[in-house]
C-alpha positions in Angstrom: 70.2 85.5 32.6 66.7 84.3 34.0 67.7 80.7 33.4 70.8 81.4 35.5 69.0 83.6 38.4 66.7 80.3 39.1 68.8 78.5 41.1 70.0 80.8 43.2 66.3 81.7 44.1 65.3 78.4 44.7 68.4 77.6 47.1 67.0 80.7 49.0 63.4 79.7 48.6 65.1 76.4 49.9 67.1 78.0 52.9 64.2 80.2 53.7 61.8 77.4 54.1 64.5 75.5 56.2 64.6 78.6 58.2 60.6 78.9 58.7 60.8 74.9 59.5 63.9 75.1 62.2 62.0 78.7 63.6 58.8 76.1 64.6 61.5 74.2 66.1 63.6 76.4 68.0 61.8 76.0 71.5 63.9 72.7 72.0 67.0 74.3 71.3 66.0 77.3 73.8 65.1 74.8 76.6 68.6 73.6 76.4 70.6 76.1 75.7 68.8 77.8 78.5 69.5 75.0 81.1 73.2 74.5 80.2 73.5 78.1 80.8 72.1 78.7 84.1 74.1 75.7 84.9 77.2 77.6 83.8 76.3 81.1 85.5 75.3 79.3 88.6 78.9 78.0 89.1 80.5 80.8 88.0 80.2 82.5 91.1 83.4 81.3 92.6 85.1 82.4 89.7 83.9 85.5 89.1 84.3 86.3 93.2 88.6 84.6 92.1 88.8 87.3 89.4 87.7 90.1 91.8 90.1 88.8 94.2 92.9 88.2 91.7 92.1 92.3 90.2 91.6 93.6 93.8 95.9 92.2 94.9 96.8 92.9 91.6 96.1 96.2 90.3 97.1 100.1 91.1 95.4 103.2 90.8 93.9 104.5 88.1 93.5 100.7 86.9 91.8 99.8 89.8 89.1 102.0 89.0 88.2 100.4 86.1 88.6 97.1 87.4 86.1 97.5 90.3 83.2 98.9 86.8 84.7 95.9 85.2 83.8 93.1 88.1 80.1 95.1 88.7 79.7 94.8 85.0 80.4 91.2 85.0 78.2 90.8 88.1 75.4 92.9 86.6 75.7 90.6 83.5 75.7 87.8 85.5 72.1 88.7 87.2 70.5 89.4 83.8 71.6 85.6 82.2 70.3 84.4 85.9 66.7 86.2 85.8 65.9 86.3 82.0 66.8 82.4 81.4 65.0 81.7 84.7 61.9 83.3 83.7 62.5 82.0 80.3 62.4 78.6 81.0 59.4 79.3 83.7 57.4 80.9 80.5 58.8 78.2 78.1 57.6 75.7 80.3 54.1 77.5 81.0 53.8 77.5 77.0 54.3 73.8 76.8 52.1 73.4 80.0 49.1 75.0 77.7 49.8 73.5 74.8 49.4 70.0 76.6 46.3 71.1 78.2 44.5 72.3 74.9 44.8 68.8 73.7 42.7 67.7 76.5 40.2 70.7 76.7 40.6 72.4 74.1 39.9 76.1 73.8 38.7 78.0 76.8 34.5 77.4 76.1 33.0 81.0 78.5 29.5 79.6 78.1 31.0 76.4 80.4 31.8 79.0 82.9 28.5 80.5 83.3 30.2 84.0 84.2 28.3 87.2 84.1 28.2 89.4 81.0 30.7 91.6 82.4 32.8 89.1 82.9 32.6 87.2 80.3 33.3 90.5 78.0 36.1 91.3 80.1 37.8 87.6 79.8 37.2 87.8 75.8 38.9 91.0 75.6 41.7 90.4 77.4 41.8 86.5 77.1 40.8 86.6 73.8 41.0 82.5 72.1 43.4 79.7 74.3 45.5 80.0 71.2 46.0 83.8 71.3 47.4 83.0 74.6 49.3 80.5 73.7 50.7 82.6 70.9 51.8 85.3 72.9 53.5 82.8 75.4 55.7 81.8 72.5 56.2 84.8 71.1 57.3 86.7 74.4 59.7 83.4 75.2 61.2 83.9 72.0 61.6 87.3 72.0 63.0 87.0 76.0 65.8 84.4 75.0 66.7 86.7 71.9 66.7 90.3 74.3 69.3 88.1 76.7 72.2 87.6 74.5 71.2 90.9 73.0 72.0 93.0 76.5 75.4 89.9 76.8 76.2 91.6 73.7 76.0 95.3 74.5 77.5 94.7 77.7 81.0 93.0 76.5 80.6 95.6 73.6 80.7 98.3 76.6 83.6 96.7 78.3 85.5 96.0 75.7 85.3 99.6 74.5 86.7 100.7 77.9 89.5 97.7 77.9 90.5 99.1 74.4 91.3 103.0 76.0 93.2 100.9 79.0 94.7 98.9 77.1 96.4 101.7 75.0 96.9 104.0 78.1 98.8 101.7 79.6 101.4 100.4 77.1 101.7 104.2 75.8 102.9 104.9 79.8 105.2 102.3 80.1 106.6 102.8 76.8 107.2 105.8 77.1 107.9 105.7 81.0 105.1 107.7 82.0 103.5 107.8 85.9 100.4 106.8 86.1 99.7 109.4 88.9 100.8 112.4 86.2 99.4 112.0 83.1 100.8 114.0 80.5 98.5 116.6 77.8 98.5 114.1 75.1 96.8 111.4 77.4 94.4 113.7 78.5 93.5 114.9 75.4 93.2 111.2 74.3 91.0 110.5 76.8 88.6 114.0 75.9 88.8 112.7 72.4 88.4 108.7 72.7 85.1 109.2 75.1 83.5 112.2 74.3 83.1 111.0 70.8 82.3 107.7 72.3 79.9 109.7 74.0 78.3 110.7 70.4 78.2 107.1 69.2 76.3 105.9 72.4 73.4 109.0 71.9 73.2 107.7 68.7 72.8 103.9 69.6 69.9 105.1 72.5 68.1 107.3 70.0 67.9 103.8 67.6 69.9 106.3 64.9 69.3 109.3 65.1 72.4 111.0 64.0 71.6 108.4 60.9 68.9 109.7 60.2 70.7 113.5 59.5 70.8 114.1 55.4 73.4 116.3 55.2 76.1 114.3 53.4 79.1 116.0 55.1 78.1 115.2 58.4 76.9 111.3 57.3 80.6 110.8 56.0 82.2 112.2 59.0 79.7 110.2 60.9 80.1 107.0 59.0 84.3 106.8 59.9 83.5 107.5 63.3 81.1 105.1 63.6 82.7 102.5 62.0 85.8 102.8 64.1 83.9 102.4 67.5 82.0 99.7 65.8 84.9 97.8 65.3 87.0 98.4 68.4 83.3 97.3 70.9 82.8 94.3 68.2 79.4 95.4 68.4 79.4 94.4 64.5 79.0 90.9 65.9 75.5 91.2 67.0 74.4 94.5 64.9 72.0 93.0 62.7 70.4 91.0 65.5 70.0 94.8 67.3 68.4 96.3 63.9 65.9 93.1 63.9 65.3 94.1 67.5 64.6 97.6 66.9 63.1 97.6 63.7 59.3 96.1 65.2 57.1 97.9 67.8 56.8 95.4 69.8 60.6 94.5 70.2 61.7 98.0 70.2 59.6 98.6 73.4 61.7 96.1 74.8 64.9 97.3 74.1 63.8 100.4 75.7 63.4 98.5 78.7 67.0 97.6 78.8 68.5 100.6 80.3 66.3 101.1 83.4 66.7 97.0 84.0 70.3 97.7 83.9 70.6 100.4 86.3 68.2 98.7 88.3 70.3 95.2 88.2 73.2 97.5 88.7 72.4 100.2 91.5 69.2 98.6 93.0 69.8 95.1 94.0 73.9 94.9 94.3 73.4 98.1 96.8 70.4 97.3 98.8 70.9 95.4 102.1 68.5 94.9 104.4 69.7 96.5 108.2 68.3 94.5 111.2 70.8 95.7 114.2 69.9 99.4 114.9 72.0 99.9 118.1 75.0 98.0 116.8 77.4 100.5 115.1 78.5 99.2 111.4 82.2 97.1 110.5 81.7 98.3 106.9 83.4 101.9 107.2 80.1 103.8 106.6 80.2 104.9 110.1 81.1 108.5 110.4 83.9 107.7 112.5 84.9 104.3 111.9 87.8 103.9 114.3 85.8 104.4 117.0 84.0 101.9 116.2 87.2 99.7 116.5 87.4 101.1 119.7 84.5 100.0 121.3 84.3 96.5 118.7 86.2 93.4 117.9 86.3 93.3 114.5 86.9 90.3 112.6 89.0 92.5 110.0 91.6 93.6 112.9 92.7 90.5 113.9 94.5 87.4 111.7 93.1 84.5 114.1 89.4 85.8 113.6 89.4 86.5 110.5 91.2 82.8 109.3 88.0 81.6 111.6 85.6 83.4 109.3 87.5 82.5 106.5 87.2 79.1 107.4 83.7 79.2 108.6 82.5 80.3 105.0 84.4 77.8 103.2 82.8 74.9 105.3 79.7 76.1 103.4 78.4 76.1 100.2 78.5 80.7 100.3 82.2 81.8 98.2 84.4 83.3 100.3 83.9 87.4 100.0 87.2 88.0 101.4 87.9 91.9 102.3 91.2 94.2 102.6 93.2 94.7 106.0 92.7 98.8 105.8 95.5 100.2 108.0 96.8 97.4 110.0 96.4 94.1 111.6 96.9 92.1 115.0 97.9 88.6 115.0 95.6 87.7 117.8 92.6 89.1 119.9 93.9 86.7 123.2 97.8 87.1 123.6 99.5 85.0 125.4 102.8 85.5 124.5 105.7 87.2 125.4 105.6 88.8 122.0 102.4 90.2 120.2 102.2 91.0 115.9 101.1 94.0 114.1 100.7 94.1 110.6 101.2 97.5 109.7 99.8 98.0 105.8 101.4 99.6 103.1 98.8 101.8 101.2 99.6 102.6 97.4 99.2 106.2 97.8 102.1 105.9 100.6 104.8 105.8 97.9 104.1 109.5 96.3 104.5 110.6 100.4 107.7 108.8 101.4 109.0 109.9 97.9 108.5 114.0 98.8 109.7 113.1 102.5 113.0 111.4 100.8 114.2 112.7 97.8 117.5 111.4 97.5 116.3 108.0 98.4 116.6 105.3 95.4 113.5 103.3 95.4 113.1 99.7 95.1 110.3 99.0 91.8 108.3 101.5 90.1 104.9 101.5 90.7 101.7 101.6 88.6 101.6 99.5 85.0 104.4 97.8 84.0 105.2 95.8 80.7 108.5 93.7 81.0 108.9 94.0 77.1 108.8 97.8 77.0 109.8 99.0 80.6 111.8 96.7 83.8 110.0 96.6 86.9 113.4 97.1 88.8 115.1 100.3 89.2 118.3 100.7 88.7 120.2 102.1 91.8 122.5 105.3 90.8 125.4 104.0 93.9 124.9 99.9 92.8 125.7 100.9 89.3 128.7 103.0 90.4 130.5 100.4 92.6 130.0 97.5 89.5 131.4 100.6 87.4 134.4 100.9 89.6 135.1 97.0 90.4 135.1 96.8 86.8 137.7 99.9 86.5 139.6 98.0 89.5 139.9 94.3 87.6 140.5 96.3 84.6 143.4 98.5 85.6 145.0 95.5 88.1 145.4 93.7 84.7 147.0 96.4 82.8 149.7 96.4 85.8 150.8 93.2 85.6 150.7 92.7 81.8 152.7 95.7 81.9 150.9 98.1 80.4 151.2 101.3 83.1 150.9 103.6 80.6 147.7 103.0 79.1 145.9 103.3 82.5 142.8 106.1 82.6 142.6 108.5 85.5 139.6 106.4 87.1 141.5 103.0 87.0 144.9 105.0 88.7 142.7 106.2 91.3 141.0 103.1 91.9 144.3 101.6 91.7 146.7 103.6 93.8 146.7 102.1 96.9 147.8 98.5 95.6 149.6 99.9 93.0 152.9 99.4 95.0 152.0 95.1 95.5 150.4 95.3 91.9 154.4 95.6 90.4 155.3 92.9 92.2 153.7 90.1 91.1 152.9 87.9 87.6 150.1 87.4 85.3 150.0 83.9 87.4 148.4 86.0 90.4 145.4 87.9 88.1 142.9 85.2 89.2 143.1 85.4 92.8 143.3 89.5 92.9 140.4 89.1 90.3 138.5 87.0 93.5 139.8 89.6 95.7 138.4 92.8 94.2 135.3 90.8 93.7 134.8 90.2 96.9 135.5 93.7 98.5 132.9 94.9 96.1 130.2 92.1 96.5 130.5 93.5 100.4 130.4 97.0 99.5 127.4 96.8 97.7 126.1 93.9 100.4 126.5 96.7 102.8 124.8 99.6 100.7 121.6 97.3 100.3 121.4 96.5 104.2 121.9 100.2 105.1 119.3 100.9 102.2 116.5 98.2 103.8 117.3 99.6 107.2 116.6 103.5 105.7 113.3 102.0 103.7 111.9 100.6 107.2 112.8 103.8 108.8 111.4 106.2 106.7 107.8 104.0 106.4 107.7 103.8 110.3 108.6 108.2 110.3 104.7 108.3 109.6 103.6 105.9 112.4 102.6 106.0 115.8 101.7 103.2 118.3 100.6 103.3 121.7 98.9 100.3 124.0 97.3 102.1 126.9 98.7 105.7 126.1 102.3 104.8 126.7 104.1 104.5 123.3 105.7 101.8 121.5 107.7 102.9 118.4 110.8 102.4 119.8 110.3 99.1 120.7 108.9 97.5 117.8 111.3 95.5 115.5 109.8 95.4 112.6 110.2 93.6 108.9 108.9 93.7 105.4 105.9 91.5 105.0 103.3 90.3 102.9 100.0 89.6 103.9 98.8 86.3 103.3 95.3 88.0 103.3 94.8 89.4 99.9 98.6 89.9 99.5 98.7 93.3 100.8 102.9 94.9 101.1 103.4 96.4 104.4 105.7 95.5 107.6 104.9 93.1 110.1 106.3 94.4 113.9 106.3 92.9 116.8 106.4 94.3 120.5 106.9 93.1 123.9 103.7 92.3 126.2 105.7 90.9 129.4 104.9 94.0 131.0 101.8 93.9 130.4 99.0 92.6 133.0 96.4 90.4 132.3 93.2 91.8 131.0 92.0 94.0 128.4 94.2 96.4 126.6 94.3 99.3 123.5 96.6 99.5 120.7 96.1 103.4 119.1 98.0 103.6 115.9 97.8 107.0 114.1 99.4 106.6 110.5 99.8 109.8 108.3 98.7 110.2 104.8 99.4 111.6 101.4 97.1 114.7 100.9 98.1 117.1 97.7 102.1 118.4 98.6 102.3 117.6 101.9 106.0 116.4 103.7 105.1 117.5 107.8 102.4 117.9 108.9 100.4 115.6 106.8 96.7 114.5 107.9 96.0 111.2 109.4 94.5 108.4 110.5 93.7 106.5 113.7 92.9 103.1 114.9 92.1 101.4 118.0 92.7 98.0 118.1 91.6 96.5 121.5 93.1 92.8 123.0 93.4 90.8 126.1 96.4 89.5 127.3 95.3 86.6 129.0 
């Protein structure tokens, strides 16, 4: 047994050596992992601002939510690989900085200096040997580049934990054809359950343990499955024995607890701090108390598709991504008109749907809204009268053929009634003439259901515009916009693009009010809502 045991220790003596050897040597690998990195995050700016703008078109409430903590997550992640591999290289390269200058003088000789005894005690205390410092150069660059991929870790550990609960809400829903808008007990309970002993796991992982450390075995086996299933569905498994290495040193775990308060700070402090240089010059960012007032007396870039193409443009003619925001309520097609026509774009907000619904009930919508999967669940919606006429075209064909093969008596009381009127010409022709009466009963239904569609559109438009009122210069509008569904080349936003008539207009400067009401809790009539000036010069 001892004879057999030896070469298994001396492969590890063998790989542990290796280990010590390629640990000496790591700093070369750091350097250039480090460079190719900040490379990468640098130009991953654009992508990351694409994402934002590819969640921001394509997501509904509640998924939004969690794709607006998704995008600051990424952006929080992306400022901590940008400052610790900065300051990791700029400490790597102080480190090989002093050791190329104690080749040429050595250690640091205080007698040389001539400094005062105070001094001189201070600078030995602190200072301490050129190597010390050299020492702890390498050993806080090493342990800097370690603590980076460390927080990556935690963070796509975090996220993935929440994609996991998203994930699984949302299939469940459109399994089982649930609104997003009305979650059922069973997802709320899942949702109590899922986090709040989430919640359990994460006081455990900031304490470094401590419901480990409880010696009750009752509670450690309980403890264990639990842990072990959020372990698995964050990955964190990947990097946990590179976090027990962390934590398991003084010096190392004082970092760690450093992590949270960067976080937060990377998170809340720098992404929300601006610096204001315009005191009398009201805000475009909607943090004004009354922000359409601020449209009133303002041209804002937002308000108007000419200006805000021009910034568009004006930013991408530059090396700064395009930050590109939503149209909030509606949108002219020019500040200067000089047409006969002008172009409002009036927006479609998501919460519009569970209003228009309440205001018309018998009204067959168009899609569903809110997650869909086009295994589980269709994205159409099946209209009630559509299905009917194909139902009865189908009766039609199939009781025309029964006539003229002759078979009168096996006709159901849907296909006689369908039936009756050509019932008489039916019995006087051949099998020879089923084609062309096939065509013709095609047809008659092909414009029926053409004809419910168009007077379906036209009740759609109406019912949207039933919540909207335009006025330029106090005298109102509604009634002579003609209006069609539209969408936004912006950011893709649904909504109806009108136009009106500006031949009567004079010259000059001019105000378009538009007061749109909302969904708030039940309401049909009555309904609060918002206003917005939107001033432009015919010219």
């Amino acid at each position: 047994m001892l004879k057999s045991s030896e070469p298994s220790k001396s492969k590890k003596s063998f790989f542990s050596e290796w280990l010590e050897k390629l640990q000496q040597e790591s700093w070369q690998l750091e350097l250039l992992i480090s460079g190719l990195a900040l490379f990468g995050i640098w130009e991953s700016r654009r992508t990351i601002r694409n994402f934002s703008y590819y969640l921001d078109t394509n997501t509904v409430p509640p998924f939004d939510f969690y794709g607006e903590i998704f995008i600051s997550i990424l952006w929080a992640g992306w400022g901590i690989f940008m400052v610790n591999l900065l300051i990791h290289i700029i400490i790597r390269g102080l480190w090989i900085g002093a050791i190329g200058l104690r080749y040429v003088s050595g250690d640091i000789d205080f007698n040389e200096l001539n400094y005062s005894e105070v001094f001189t005690k201070f600078f030995n205390r602190r200072i301490g040997s050129f190597d010390d410092y050299i020492e702890r150069l390498e050993k806080l660059s090493s342990v800097l580049f370690s603590f980076t991929f460390l927080l990556f870790f935690m963070f796509f550990s975090f996220m993935f934990f929440n994609i996991v609960y998203v994930a699984v809400i949302s299939i469940s829903g459109s399994i089982f054809n649930v609104e997003g808008t009305q979650p059922p007990l069973v997802f709320i309970l899942f949702t109590f359950i899922y986090y709040g002993l989430g919640l359990l796991v994460l006081i455990d992982f900031f304490t470094l343990g401590g419901f480990k450390r409880v010696k009750d075995k009752s509670f450690s086996v309980v403890y264990l499955w639990i842990y072990r299933f959020y372990t698995t569905i964050s990955l964190s498994f990947i990097y946990r024995p590179l976090l027990l290495n962390f934590v398991d040193n003084r010096y190392t775990r004082t970092l760690f607890f450093l992590a949270l308060p960067y976080v937060l700070i990377l998170l809340f402090g720098f992404r929300l701090s601006s610096f204001e240089r315009y005191s009398f010059i009201p805000s475009f960012h909607g943090d004004e108390r009354y922000p359409q007032l601020v449209d009133k007396y303002s041209v804002n870039w937002n308000n108007y598709d000419d200006l805000r193409l021009e910034h568009n443009l004006t930013y991408s003619d530059s090396e700064i991504p395009i930050k590109k925001t939503r149209i909030r309520t509606a949108s002219l097609n020019r500040y200067e008109i000089a047409e006969e026509s002008g172009k409002i774009f009036l927006k479609y907000r998501i919460s519009d749907s569970r209003l228009l619904s309440r205001q018309n009930p018998d009204f067959s919508i168009f899609k569903k809204t809110g997650f869909i999967h086009r295994i589980f669940s269709k994205k159409k919606v099946n209209d009630p009268e559509i299905e009917r006429l194909i139902k009865e075209e189908v009766a039609a064909i199939r009781g025309m053929q029964k006539v003229l093969r002759g078979r009168t008596s096996s006709l159901d009381s849907a296909e006689q009634v369908l039936i009756q009127e050509d019932l008489y010409r039916y019995q006087s022709l051949t099998e020879d003439d089923i084609p062309d009466l096939r065509n013709e009963i095609e047809a008659k239904y092909s414009g029926l259901r053409k004809e419910f569609i168009n007077s379906k559109m036209v009740l759609a438009q109406e019912a949207i515009m039933k919540n909207y009122e335009l006025q330029i210069d106090s005298t109102s509008y509604i009634d002579s916009l003609s209006c069609y569904f539209y969408t936004h080349p912006n950011m893709h936003e649904q909504g109806l693009l009108c136009h009106f008539p500006t031949q009567v207009l004079s010259k000059g400067q001019h105000m378009i009010y538009l007061k749109k009401y909302v969904n708030r809790d039940e309401c049909t009539d009555n309904c609060p809502y918002i206003e917005k000036y939107i001033p432009f010069r015919k010219i």
